[in-house]
C-alpha positions as CSV (number, residue, x, y, z in Angstrom):
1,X,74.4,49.6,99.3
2,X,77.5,51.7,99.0
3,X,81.2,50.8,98.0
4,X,83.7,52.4,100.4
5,X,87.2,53.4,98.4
6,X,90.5,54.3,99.0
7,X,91.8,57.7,97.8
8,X,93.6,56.5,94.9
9,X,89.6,55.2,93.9
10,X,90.4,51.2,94.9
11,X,87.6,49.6,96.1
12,X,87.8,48.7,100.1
13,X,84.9,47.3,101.1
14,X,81.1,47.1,100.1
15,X,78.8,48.4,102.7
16,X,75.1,47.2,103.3
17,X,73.2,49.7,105.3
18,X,69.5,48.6,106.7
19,X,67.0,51.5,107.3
20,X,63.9,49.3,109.0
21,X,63.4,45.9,111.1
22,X,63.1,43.6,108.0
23,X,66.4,44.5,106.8
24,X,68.0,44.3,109.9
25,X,67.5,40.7,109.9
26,X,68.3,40.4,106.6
27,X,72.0,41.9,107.4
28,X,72.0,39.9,110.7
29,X,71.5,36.6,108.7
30,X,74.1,37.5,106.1
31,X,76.9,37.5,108.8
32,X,76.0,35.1,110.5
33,X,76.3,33.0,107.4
34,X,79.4,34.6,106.2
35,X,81.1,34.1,109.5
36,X,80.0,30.4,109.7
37,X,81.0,29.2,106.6
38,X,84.1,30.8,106.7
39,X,85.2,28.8,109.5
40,X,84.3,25.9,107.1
41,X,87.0,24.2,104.6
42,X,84.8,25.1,101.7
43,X,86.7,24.3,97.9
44,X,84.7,24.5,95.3
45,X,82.9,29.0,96.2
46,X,84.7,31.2,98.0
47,X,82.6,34.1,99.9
48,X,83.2,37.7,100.7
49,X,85.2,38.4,104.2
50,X,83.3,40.5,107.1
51,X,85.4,43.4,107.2
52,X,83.1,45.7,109.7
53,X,79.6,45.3,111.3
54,X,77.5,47.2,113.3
55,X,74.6,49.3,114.1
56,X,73.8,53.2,112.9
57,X,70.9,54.8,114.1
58,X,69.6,51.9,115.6
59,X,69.8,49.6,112.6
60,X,72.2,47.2,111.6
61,X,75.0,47.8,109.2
62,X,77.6,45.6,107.0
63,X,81.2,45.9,105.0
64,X,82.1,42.6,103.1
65,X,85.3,42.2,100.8
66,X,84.3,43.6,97.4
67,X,84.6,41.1,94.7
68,X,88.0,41.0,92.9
69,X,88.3,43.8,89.9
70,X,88.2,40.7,87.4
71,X,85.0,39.3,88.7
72,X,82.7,38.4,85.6
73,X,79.1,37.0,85.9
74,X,78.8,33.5,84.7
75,X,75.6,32.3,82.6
76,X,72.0,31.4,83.5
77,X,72.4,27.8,83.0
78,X,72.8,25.0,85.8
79,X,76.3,23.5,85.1
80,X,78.6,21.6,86.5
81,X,80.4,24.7,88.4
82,X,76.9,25.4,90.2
83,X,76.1,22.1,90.9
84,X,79.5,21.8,92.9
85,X,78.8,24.7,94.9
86,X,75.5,23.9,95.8
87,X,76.4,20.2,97.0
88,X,79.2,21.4,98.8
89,X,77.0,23.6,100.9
90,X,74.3,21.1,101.4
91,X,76.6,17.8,102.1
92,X,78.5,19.3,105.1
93,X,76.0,20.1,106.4
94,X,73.4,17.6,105.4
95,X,70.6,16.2,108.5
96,X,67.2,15.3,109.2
97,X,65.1,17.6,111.4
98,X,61.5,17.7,112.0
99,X,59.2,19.9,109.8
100,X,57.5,21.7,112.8
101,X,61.2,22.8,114.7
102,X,63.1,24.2,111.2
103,X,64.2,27.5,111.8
104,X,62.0,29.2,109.0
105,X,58.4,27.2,110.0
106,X,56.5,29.7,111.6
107,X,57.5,32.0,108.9
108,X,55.8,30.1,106.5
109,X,53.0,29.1,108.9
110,X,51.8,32.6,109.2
111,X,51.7,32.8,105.1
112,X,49.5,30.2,105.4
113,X,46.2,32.1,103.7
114,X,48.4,33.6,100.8
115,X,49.6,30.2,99.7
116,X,46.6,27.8,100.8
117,X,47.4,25.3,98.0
118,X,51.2,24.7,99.1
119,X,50.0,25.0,102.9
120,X,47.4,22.4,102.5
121,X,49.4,19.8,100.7
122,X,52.2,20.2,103.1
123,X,49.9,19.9,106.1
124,X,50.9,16.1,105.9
125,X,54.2,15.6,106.0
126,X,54.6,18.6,108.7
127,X,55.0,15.7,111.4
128,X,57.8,14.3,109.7
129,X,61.4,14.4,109.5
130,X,63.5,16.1,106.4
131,X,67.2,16.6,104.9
132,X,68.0,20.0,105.1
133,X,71.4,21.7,105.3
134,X,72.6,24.8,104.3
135,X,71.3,26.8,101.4
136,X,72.1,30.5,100.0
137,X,67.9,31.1,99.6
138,X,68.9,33.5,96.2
139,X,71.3,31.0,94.6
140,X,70.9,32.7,91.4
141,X,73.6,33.5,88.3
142,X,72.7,37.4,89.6
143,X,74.4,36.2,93.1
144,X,77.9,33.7,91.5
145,X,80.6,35.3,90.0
146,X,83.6,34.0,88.5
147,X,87.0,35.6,88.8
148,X,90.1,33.9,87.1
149,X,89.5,29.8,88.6
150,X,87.7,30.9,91.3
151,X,83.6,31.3,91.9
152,X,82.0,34.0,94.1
153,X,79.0,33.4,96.2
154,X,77.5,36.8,97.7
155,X,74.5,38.2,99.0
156,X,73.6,35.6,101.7
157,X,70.5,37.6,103.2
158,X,68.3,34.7,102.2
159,X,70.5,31.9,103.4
160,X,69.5,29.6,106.7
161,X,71.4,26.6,108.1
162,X,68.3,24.3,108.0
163,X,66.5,24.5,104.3
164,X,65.2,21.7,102.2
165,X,68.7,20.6,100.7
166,X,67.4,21.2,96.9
167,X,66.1,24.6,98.1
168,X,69.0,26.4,95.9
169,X,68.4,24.2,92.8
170,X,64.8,25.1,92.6
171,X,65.4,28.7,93.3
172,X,68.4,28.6,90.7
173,X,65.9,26.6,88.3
174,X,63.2,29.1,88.4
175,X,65.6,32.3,87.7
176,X,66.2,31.2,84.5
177,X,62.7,31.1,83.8
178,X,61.8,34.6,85.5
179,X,60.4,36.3,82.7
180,X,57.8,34.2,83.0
181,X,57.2,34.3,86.6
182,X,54.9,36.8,87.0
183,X,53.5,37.4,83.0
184,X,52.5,33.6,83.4
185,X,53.1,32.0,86.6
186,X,50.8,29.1,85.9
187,X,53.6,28.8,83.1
188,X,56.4,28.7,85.6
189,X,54.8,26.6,87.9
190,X,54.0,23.4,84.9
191,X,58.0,24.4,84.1
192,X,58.8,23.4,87.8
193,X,56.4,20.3,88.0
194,X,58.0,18.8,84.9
195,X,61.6,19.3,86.3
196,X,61.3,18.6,89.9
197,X,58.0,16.1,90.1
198,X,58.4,14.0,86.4
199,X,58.7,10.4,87.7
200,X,58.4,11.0,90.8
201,X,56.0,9.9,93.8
202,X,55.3,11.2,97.4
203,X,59.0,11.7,98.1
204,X,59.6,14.3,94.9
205,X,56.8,15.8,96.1
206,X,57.4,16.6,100.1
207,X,60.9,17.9,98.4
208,X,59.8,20.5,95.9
209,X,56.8,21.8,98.4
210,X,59.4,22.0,101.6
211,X,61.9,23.8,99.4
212,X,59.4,26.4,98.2
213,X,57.4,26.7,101.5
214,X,61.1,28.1,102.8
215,X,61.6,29.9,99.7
216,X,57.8,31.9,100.6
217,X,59.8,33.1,103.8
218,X,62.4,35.0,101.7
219,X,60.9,35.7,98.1
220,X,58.0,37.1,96.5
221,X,58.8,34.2,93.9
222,X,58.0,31.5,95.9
223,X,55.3,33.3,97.2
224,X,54.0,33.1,93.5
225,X,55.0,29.7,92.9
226,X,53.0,28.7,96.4
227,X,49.5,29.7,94.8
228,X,50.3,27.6,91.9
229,X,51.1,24.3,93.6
230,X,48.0,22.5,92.1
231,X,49.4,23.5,88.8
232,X,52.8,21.7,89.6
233,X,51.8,19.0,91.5
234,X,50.0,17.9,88.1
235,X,53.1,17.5,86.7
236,X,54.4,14.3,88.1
């Protein structure tokens, strides 16, 4: 990752540069994203512009606006500012799609063997229909920004048109427990169980195990999480 700058030392663009297959798609996905949602009357984010794409050496390359030179990180805590962007991004584009045709299933299909306790209790609800809509997939205080009265959303690598809609809210949920994620990850998986599952029946359930079986496809965290589902499931 490289920031391009004028002469004078102003920041012009921020450049992305993949050196393999994986990131390629990575950088694929991000544009795609970037250039969709654009095109979307989005109020409550805003998201860097595609300035330049292409490929270099065979592999895929990316310029985005930089963020403005004000841009301050906000806190790790799920306020009302995140809780805006998020629903924004999952309402317009909110459906129902069958578990077995979402974009990211055979993904997590072949992870099947590394997270056998998430696989197996999501085995029966894979014949059903869920809400997905849009989600970032690393909606994380790391990844939001605030500049004057407007938020920043960037680094969309992760993000896919068709993820369980609280996908971001977990994923957001977890980062402010991270410390903890791979020290104690039985830990972080009770933590998740009492947030997502308390109260809760079948429905909670088929929620919090979709969002993380997309989350497997994208993060090492999830991943984690995945081997501890027993833990969580516990929980409700």
């Amino acid at each position: 990752m490289l920031t391009w700058c004028r002469p004078k030392g102003d920041p012009l663009g921020f450049a992305k540069i993949s050196l393999d297959s994986k990131n390629d798609r990575y950088l694929v996905t991000e544009s795609q994203a970037l250039r969709c949602l654009a095109s979307q009357a989005i109020s409550s984010f805003r998201l860097p512009r595609v300035l330049v794409e292409g490929k270099f050496n065979s592999h895929e390359y990316l310029v985005t606006e930089t963020m403005p030179a004000n841009a301050r990180p906000i806190p790790a805590r799920w306020e009302p500012i995140r809780r805006r962007c998020r629903e924004e991004l999952t309402k317009s584009s909110c459906r129902t799609k069958p578990v077995r045709e979402l974009s990211w299933w055979n993904s997590f299909s072949q992870l099947r063997d590394e997270v056998k306790p998430l696989a197996e209790a999501i085995d029966r609800w894979a014949d059903q229909e869920i809400e997905v809509g849009w989600a970032h997939g690393d909606f994380t205080h790391r990844n939001i920004c605030q500049a004057g009265n407007s938020v920043w959303l960037f680094d969309w690598e992760n993000s896919s048109p068709d993820a369980p809609v609280i996908t971001d809210e977990v994923r957001f949920f977890w980062s402010t427990q991270s410390r903890g994620i791979i020290a104690n990850p039985a830990k972080l998986a009770a933590a998740l169980g009492q947030r997502f599952l308390a109260g809760g029946g079948d429905r909670k359930q088929r929620s919090l195990a979709l969002a993380l079986a997309f989350l497997c496809t994208c993060t090492q965290g999830g991943i984690i999480c995945g081997r501890n589902w027993n833990q969580m499931a516990q929980r409700r």
